[in-house]
C-alpha positions as CSV (number, residue, x, y, z in Angstrom):
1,X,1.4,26.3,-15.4
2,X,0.3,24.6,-12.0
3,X,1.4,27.2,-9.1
4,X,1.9,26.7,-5.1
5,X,4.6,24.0,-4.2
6,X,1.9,21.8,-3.0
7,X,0.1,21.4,-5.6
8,X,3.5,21.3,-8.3
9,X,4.7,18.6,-6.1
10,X,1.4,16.6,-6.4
11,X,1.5,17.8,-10.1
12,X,5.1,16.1,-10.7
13,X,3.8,13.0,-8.8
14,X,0.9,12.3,-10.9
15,X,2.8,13.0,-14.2
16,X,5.9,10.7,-13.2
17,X,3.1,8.2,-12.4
18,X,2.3,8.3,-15.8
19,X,5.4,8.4,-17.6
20,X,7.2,5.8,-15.4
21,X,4.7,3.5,-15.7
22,X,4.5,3.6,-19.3
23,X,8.3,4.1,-19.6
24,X,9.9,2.3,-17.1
25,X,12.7,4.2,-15.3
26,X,15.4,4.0,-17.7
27,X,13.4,5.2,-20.5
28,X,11.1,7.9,-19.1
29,X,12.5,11.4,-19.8
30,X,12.3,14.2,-17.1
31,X,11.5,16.3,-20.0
32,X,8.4,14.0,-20.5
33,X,7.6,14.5,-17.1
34,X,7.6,18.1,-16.6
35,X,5.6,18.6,-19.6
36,X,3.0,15.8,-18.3
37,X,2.6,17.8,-14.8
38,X,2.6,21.2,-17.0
39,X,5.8,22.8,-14.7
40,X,8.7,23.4,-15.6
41,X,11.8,20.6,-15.6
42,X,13.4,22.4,-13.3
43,X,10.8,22.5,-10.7
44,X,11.1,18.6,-10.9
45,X,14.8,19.0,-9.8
46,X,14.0,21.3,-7.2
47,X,11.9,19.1,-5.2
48,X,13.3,15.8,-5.7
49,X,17.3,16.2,-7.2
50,X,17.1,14.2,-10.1
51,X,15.2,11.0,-11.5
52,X,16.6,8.6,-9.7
53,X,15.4,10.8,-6.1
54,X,11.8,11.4,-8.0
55,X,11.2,7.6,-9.0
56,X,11.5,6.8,-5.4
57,X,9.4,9.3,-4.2
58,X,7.1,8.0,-6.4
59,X,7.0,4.0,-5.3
60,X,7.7,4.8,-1.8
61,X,4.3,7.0,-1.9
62,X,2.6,4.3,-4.3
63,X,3.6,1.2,-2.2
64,X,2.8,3.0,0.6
65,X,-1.3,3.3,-0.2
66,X,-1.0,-0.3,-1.5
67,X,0.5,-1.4,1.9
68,X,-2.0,0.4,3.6
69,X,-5.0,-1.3,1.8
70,X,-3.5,-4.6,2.2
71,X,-2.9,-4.4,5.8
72,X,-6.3,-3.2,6.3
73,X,-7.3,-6.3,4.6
74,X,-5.1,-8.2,6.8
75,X,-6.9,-7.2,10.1
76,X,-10.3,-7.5,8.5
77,X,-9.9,-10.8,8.2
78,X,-7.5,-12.4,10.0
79,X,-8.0,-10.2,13.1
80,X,-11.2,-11.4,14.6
81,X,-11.8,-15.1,12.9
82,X,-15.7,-16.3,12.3
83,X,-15.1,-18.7,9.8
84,X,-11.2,-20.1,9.7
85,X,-10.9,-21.1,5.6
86,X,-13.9,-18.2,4.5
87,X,-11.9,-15.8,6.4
88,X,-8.5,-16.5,4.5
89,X,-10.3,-16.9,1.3
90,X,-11.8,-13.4,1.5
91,X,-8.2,-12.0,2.0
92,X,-6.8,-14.4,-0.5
93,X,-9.3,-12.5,-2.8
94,X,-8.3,-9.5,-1.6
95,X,-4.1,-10.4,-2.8
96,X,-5.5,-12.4,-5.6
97,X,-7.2,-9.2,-7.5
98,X,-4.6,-6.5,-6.1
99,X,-3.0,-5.8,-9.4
100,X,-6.2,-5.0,-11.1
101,X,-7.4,-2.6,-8.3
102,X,-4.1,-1.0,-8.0
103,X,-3.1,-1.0,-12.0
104,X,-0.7,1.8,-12.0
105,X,1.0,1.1,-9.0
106,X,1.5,-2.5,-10.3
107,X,2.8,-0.9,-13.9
108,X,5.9,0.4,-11.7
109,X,6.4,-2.4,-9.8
110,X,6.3,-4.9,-13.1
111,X,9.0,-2.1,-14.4
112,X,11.4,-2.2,-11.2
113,X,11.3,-6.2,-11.6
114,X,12.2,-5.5,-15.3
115,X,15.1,-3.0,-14.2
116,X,16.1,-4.2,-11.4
117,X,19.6,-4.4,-12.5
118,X,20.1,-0.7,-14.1
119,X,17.6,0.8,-10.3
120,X,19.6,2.9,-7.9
121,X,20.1,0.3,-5.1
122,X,19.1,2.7,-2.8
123,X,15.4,2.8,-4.7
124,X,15.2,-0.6,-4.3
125,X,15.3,-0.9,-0.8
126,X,13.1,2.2,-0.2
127,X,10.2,0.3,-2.5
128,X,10.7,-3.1,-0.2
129,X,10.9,-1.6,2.6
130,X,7.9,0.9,2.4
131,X,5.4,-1.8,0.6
132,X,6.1,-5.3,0.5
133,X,8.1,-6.3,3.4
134,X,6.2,-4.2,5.3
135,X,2.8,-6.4,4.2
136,X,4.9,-9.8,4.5
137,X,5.6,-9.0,8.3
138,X,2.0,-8.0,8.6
139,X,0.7,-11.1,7.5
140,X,3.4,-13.5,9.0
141,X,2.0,-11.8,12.8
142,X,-1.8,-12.8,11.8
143,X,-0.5,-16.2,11.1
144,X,1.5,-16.4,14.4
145,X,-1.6,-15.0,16.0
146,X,-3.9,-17.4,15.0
147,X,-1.1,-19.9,16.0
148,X,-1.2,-19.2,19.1
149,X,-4.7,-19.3,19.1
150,X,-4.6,-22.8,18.0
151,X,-6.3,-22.4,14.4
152,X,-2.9,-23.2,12.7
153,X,0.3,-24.9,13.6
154,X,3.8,-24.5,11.7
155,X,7.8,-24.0,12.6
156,X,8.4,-21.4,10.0
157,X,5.5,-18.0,10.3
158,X,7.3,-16.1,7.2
159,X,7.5,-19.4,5.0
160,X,4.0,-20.2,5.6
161,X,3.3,-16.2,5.0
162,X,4.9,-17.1,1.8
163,X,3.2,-20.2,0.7
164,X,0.0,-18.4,1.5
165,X,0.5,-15.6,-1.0
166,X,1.9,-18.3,-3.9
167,X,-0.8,-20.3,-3.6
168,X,-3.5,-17.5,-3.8
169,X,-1.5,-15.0,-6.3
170,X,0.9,-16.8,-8.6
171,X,-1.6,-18.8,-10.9
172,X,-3.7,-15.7,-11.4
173,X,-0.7,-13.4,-11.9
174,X,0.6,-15.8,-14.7
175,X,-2.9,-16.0,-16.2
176,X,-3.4,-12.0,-16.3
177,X,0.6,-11.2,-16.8
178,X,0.9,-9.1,-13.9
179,X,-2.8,-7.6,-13.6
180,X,-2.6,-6.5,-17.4
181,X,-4.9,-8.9,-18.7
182,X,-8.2,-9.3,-17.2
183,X,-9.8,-12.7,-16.2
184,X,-12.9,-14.4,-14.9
185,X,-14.0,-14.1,-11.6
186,X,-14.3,-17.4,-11.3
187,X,-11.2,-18.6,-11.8
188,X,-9.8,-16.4,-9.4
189,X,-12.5,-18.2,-7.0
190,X,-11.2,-21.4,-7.9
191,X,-7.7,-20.9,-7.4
192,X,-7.7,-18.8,-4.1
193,X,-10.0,-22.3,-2.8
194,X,-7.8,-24.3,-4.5
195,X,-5.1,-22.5,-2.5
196,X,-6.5,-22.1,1.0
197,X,-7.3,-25.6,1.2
198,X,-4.1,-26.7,0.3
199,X,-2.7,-24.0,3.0
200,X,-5.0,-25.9,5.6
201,X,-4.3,-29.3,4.7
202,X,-0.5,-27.8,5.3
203,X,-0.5,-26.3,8.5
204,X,-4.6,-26.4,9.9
205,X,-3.8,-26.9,13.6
């Protein structure tokens, strides 16, 4: 049985990890849980109330190392520009292959888009708010940065945030299904040049 509260939080963490990612919310038993982190159910309501209160612990912890990474990414290479398309085709990269570097974060996120309906709305807004959002608004400020510096020109920084991301992620989410399926390199290559140099064409200043 783990011991110290620590270490039986980080316990119940890693085994709802598990479970909710192979589960889904609705499905994933607490009972499941405990016995994945070896402590007791009861423990589990202890530190976090009930499921709903330890599924959003969960993604909020989860999205926040993804939103981390991706930021970091962000200022890499948008925050001090050598080369204007090879610098957004190293970050497009770096969204582009996301779900396979993160795989079990992006196993509960493909679950919340599955449940969205039956998910505490409360849960919801703690995932968007903690990961994504947070990453959107980091990205639209590069772009309004390198606005300003005259690299790109456009009325609308958070729909040209979007339109970056679609045209980098979306074919090579559809191809993999979410990250589950791996795929060639090079195709990832194609379509994240494919996609910056439709983004330039767009809104190169």
């Amino acid at each position: 049985m783990v011991t110290g509260n620590v270490s039986k939080r980080e316990a119940i963490i890693r085994g709802a990890r598990t479970v909710f990612g192979r589960d889904g919310f609705a499905r994933a038993s607490m009972d499941d849980i405990a016995a994945t982190a070896n402590v007791s159910s009861r423990t589990i309501y202890n530190h976090f109330g009930d499921k709903s209160g330890l599924f959003s612990a969960l993604i909020v912890e989860s999205a926040q190392e993804v939103r981390d990474a991706q930021i970091a990414e962000i200022e890499r290479h948008l925050g001090k520009i050598v080369d204007l398309e090879e610098d957004l085709r190293a970050l497009g990269t770096a969204f582009a292959t996301n779900r396979s570097r993160f795989p079990e974060h992006f196993a509960l996120v493909r679950h919340i888009y599955a449940e969205a309906g039956h998910l505490p709305a409360d849960v919801l807004a703690d995932w968007a708010a903690a990961g994504p959002r947070a990453v959107h608004r980091a990205l639209t400020g590069a772009l309004e940065d390198l606005q300003k510096r005259g690299l790109l020109k456009f009325d609308d920084s958070t729909r040209a945030a979007n339109q970056f991301v679609a045209l980098v992620g979306t074919e090579v989410n559809e191809r993999t299904f979410g990250g589950t399926v791996p795929t060639d390199p090079a195709f990832i290559a194609a379509v994240v040049r494919a996609g910056v140099e439709t983004f330039l064409r767009a809104f190169k200043a």
